[in-house]
C-alpha positions as CSV (number, residue, x, y, z in Angstrom):
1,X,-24.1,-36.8,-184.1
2,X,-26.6,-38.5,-181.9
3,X,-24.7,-40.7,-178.9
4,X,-24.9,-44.5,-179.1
5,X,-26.8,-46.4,-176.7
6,X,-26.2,-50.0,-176.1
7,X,-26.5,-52.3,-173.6
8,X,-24.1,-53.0,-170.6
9,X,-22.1,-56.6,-170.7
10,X,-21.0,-57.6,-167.0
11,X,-17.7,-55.6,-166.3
12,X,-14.4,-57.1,-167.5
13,X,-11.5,-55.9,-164.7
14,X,-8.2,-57.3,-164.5
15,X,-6.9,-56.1,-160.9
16,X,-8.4,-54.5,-157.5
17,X,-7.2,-51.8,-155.9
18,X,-7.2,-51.1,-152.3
19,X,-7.3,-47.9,-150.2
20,X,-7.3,-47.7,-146.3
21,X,-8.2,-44.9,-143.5
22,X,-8.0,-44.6,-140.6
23,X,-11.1,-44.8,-138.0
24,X,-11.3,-42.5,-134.9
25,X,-10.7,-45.8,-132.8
26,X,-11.4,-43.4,-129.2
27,X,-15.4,-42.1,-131.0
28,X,-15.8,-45.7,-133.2
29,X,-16.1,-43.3,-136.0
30,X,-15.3,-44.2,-139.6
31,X,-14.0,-42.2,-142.5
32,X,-17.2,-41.5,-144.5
33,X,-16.5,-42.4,-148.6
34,X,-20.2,-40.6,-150.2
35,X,-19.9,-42.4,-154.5
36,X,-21.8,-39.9,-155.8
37,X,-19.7,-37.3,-154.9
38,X,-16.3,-39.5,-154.6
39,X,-17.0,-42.2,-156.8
40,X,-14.6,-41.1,-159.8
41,X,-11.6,-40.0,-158.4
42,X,-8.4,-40.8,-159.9
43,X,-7.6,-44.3,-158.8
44,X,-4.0,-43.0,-158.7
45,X,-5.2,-39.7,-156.3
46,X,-7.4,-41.0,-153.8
47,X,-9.7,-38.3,-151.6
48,X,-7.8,-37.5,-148.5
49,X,-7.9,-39.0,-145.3
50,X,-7.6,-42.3,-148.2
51,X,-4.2,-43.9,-148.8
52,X,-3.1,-46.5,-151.8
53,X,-2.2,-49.2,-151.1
54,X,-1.8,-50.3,-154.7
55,X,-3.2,-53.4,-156.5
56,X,-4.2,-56.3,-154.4
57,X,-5.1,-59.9,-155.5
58,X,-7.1,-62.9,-154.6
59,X,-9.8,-60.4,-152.9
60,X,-12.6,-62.3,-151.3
61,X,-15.6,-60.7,-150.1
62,X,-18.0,-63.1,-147.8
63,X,-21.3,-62.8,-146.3
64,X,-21.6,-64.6,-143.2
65,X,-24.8,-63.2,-142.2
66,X,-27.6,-65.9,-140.9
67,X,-31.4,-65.6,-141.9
68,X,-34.3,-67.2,-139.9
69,X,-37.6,-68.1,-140.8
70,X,-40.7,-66.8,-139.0
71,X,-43.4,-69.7,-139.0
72,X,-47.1,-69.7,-138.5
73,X,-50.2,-71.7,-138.6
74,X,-50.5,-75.6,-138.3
75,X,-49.1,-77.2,-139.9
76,X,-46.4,-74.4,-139.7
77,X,-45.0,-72.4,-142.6
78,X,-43.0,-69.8,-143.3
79,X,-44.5,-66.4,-143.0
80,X,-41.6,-64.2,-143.9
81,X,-37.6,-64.0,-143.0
82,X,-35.4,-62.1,-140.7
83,X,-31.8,-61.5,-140.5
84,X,-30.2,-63.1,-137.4
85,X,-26.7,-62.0,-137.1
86,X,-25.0,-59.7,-139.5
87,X,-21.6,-60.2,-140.6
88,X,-19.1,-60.4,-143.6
89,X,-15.3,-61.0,-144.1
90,X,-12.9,-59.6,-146.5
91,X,-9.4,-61.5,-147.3
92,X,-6.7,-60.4,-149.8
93,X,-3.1,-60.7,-150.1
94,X,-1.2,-57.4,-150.8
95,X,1.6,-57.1,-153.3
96,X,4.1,-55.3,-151.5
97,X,5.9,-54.8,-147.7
98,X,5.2,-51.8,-146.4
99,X,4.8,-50.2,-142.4
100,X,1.0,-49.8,-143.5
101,X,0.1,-53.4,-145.3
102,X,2.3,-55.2,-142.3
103,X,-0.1,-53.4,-140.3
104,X,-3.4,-54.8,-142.0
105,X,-2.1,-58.1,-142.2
106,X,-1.5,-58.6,-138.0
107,X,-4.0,-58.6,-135.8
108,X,-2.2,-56.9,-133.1
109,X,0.3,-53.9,-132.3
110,X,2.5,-52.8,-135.4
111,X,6.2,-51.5,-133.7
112,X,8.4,-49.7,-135.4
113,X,12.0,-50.9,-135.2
114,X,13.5,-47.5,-133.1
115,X,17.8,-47.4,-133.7
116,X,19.0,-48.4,-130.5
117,X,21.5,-46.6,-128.2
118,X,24.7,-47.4,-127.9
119,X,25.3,-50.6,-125.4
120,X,21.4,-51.0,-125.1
121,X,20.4,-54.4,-124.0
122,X,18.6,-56.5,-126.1
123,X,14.9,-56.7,-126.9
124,X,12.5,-59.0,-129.1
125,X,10.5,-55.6,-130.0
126,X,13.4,-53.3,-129.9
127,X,15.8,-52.5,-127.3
128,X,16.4,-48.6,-125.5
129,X,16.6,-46.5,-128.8
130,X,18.8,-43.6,-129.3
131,X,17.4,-39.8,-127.6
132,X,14.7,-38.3,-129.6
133,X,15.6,-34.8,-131.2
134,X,12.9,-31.7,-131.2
135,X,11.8,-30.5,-135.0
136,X,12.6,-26.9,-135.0
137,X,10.3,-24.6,-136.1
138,X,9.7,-24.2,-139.7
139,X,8.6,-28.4,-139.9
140,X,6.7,-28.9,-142.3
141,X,4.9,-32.7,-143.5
142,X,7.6,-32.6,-145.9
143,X,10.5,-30.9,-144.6
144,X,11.3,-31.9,-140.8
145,X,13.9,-28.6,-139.6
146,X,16.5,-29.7,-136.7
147,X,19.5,-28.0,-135.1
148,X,22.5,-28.7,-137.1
149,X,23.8,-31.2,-134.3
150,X,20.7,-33.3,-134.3
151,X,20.9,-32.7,-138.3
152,X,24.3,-34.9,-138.3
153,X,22.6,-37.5,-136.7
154,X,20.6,-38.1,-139.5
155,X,21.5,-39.8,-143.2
156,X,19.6,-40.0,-146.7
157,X,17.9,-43.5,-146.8
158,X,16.8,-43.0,-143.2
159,X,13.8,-44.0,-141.6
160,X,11.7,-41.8,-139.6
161,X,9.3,-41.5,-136.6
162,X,7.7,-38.1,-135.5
163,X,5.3,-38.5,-132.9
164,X,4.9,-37.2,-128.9
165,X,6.6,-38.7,-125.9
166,X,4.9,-41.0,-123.7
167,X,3.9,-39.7,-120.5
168,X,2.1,-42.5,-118.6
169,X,-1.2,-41.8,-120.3
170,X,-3.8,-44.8,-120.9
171,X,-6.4,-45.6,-123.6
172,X,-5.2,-45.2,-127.2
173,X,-2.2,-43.7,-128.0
174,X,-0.3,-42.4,-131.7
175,X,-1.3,-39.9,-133.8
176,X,-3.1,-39.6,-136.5
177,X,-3.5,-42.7,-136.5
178,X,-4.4,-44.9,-132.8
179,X,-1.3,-47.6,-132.7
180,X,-1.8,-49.3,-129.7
181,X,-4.3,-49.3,-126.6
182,X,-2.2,-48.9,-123.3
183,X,-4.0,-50.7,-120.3
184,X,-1.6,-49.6,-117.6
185,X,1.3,-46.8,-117.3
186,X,4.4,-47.6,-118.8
187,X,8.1,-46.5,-118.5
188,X,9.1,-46.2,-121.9
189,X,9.4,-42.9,-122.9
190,X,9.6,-43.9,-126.6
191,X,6.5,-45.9,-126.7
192,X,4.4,-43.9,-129.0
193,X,7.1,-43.4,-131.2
194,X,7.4,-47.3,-131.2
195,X,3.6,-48.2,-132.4
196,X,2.9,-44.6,-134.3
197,X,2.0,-44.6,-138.2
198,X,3.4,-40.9,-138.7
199,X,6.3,-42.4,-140.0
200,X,8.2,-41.6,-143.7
201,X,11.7,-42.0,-145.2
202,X,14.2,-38.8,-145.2
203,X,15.6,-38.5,-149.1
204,X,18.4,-35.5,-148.1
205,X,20.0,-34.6,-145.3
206,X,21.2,-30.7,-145.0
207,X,22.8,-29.0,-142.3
208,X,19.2,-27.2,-141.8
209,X,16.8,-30.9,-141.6
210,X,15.7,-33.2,-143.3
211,X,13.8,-33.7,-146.8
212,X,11.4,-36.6,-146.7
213,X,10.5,-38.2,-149.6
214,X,6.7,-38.1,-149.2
215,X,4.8,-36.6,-146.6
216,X,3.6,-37.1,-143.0
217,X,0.5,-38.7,-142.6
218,X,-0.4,-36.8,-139.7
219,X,1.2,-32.9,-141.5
220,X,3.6,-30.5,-140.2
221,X,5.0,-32.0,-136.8
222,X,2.5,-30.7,-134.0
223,X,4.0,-28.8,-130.9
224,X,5.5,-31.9,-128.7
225,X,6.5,-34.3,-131.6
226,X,10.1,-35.1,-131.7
227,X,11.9,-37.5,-134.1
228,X,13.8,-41.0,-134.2
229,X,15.4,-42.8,-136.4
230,X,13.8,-46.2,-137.2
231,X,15.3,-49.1,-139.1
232,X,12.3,-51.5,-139.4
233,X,9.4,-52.8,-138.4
234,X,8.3,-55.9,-135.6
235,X,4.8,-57.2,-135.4
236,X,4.0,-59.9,-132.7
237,X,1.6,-62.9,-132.6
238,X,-0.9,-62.4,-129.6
239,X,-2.1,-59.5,-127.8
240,X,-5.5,-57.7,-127.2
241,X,-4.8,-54.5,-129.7
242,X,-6.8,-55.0,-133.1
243,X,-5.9,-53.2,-135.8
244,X,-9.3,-51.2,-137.4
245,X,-9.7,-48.9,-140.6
246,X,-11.7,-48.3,-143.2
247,X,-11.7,-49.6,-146.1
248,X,-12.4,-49.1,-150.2
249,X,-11.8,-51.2,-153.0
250,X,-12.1,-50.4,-156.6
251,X,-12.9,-52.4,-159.8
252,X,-12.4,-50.5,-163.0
253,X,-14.3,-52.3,-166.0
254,X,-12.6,-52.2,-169.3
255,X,-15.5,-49.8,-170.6
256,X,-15.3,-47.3,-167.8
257,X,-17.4,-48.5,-165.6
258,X,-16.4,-48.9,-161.7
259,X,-17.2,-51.3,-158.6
260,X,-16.5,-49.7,-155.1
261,X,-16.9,-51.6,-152.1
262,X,-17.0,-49.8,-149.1
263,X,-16.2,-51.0,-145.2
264,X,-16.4,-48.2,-142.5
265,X,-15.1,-50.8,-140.3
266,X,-12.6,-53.6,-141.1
267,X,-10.8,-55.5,-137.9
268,X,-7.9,-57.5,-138.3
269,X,-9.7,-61.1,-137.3
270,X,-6.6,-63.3,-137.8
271,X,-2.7,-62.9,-136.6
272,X,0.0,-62.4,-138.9
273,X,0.4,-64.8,-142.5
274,X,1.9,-65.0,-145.2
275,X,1.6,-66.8,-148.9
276,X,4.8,-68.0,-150.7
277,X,4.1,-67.6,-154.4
278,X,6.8,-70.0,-156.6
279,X,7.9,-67.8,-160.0
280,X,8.2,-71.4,-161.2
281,X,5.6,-73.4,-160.2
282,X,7.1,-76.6,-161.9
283,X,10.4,-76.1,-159.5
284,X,9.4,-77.3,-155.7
285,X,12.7,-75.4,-154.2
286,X,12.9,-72.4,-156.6
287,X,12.6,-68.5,-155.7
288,X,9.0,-67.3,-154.0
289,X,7.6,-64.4,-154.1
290,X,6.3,-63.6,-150.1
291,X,2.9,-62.2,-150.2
292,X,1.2,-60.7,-146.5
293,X,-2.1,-62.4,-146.2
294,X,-4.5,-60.1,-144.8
295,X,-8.1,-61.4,-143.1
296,X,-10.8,-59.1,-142.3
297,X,-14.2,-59.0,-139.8
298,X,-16.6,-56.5,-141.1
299,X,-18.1,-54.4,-138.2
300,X,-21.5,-52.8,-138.3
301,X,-21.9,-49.2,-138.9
302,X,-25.8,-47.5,-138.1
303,X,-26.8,-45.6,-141.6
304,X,-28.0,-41.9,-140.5
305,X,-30.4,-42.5,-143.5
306,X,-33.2,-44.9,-141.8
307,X,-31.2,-46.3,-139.5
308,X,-30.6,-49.8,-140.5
309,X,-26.6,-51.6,-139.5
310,X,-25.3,-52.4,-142.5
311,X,-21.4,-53.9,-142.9
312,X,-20.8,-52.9,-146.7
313,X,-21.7,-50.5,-149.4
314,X,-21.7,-51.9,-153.3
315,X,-21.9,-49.0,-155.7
316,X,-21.8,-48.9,-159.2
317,X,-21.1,-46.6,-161.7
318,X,-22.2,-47.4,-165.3
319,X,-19.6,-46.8,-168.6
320,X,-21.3,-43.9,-170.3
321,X,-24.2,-44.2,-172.6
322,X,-25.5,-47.3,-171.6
323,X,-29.0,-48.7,-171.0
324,X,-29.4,-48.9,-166.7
């Protein structure tokens, strides 16, 4: 049977999903996403380094860019145009709470909430936490092994942070992901472990580790890393640390066809917000949901391809068998 042809209506899509990675902040280097090799991957299994972060709504995608005329002649007219500054902005609001959307939507460090020792003093971002215990070997992204000592230290439903110690080094610090930019030596030994993203939650506790329920985003815990107990997260209004990653987000059309935008660079260009969404818009002191507001500066990338600094990529990917 001969295949149908017919012409393409402009997509119908109900939702946009979102998917951040993160850019090699010490090389300004972003995570390259190629759409014709990439460009169909299952929306629920992004291509690695790429993480979820689920369904997003009221995405707004801005040119800010300025154009200039060139004139000539008397009297003068316009000969042809140029681009004078090249920029674009991004703002959504993501559906749920987690260390990674908190991070997007501040514009600043993004701590993570270390269990405090016993007695420890009070502090806005998290007072003295609790000794750090070594991962044994055997660690694995999934499975963190510890003596059984540090083991009991440990319950199911805990919070996690596995990342080095902080020896007085500068520049940007965390891995795999760069948390924070450290001006000048500090004292806390824990600092790292305070601003890293290679956090997870632990499902089981055993006498041998403990079982996470997803894995590590930066693998198997590298020679160095030890492990802390968290119990939430802090972000703070103010700073000079800006949050920078790259960004996709997807459109599926109800015929199969797709939308990707693509940022190599996205900067946090406002401080932390949120939206209060009534479930009953008709009741004025009624539950809300509380949405994070995320606001975004597009950076300029250079394309290796004839060199031009561009801020976005549209691609499109047609349903099949129709007319382009």
């Amino acid at each position: 049977m001969a295949a149908t042809w017919f012409s393409a209506p402009a997509p119908v899509a109900r939702r946009v999903r979102a998917y951040f990675a993160p850019v090699n902040r010490a090389a300004q280097t972003p995570v390259i996403f190629d759409p014709a090799e990439q460009g169909s991957f299952n929306l629920d299994a992004p291509p690695a380094p790429w993480i979820s972060l689920g369904w997003v709504q009221a995405f707004t995608r801005k040119s800010v860019s300025k154009t200039a005329p060139v004139l000539t002649g008397i009297p003068a007219a316009t000969l042809e145009q140029v681009r004078e500054t090249l920029e674009a902005q991004v703002s959504l609001e993501f559906l749920s709470w987690t260390k990674l959307t908190m991070a997007l939507a501040t514009g600043a460090q993004h701590m993570n909430l270390l269990a405090a020792a016993t007695g420890a003093a009070p502090a806005a971002d998290g007072a003295q936490a609790k000794a750090a215990v070594t991962p044994q070997s055997g660690s694995t992204a999934t499975f963190i092994a510890l003596a059984s000592a540090d083991a009991a230290g440990f319950t199911a439903g805990t919070m996690i942070a596995v990342d080095a110690d902080y020896t007085g080094q500068t520049g940007f610090v965390g891995s795999p992901v760069a948390g924070a930019y450290v001006r000048q030596g500090l004292t806390d030994v824990d600092y790292i472990r305070r601003v890293t993203f290679n956090v997870a939650l632990a499902s089981a506790v055993s006498s041998t580790g403990l079982t996470l329920a997803e894995p590590l985003p930066g693998g198997a815990p590298p020679d160095g890393a030890k492990v802390q107990a968290l119990t939430g997260f802090v972000d703070r209004e103010g700073g000079s640390f800006y949050q920078e990653w790259s960004a996709l987000f997807a459109m599926q059309g109800s015929q199969g066809e797709r939308i990707i935008f693509y940022y190599p660079r996205l900067q946090a260009m406002a401080g932390a917000q949120e939206t209060a969404v009534p479930f009953d818009a008709k009741q004025k002191n009624g539950l809300a949901r509380v949405l994070l507001r995320g606001q975004f500066l597009a950076l300029p990338v250079t394309d290796p391809l004839d060199g031009e600094r561009v801020v976005c990529y549209r691609s499109f990917l047609p349903a099949a068998n129709v007319l382009v």
